[in-house]
N, C-alpha and C positions, 0 to 999 in steps of 0.2 A: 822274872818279870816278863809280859807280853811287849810285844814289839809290833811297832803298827805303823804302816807308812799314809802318809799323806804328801798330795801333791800341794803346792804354796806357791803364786807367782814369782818371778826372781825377786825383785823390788820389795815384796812382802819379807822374800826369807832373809835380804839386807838386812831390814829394820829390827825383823828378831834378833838375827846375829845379833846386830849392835847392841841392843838391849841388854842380851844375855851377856856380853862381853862388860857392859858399864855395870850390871849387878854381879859381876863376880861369879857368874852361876851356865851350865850348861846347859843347849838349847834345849835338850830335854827336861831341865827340870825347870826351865819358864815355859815351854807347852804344858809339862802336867799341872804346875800352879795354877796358868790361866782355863787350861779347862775342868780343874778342880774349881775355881771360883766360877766359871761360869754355870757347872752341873749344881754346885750349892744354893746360887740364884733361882735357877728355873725350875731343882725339883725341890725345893724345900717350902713345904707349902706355910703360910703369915700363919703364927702363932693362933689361937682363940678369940684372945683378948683383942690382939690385935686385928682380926677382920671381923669384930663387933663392933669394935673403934670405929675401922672405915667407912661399916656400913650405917653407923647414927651418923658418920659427919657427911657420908652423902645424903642421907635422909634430912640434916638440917640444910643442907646445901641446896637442893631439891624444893624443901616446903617452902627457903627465903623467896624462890619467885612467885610466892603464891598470897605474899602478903602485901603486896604493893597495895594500895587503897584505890578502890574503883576507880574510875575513869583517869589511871596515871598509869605512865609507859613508865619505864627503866632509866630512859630519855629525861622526862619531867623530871622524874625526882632528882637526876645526874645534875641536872637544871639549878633544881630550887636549892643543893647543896652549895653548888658552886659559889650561888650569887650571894648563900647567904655568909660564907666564909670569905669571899673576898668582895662582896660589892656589886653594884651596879656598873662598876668599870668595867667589870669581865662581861659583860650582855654588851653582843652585838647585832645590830639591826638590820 
């Protein structure tokens, strides 16, 4: 196995310690976990399916501002909900 030093402020290498000491586990094997999960996150790029997904739900996300009805802001219609779910008590003058 490779060996690789890195430097860590004091206070940082505290915290790990402690860590690794409350999991039972040595500081080297909570370094390699967390930068095993970090390199998991960053290069594993979202499934097919899944950045089809995200791209329709920002595409609906996207078109909802385009369906306001002419002459109403974001504002009015926030308006005309408000007043109609709770009343004319919530309008103030």
């Amino acid at each position: 196995m490779s060996k690789v030093m890195v430097s860590l402020p004091r206070n940082f290498l505290h915290d790990v310690d402690a860590l690794a000491r409350a999991e039972h586990r040595s500081r080297s094997e909570l370094v390699r976990e967390a930068i095993r999960t970090y390199v998991a996150i960053r290069v594993t790029p979202p499934l097919p399916s899944a950045r089809k997904a995200m791209q329709q739900a920002a595409k609906r996300i996207l078109g909802a501002n385009l369906r306001l009805p002419k002459g109403q802001t974001s504002a009015s219609l926030i308006r005309r909900l408000r007043d109609t779910r709770y009343g004319s008590a919530w309008k103030t003058s």
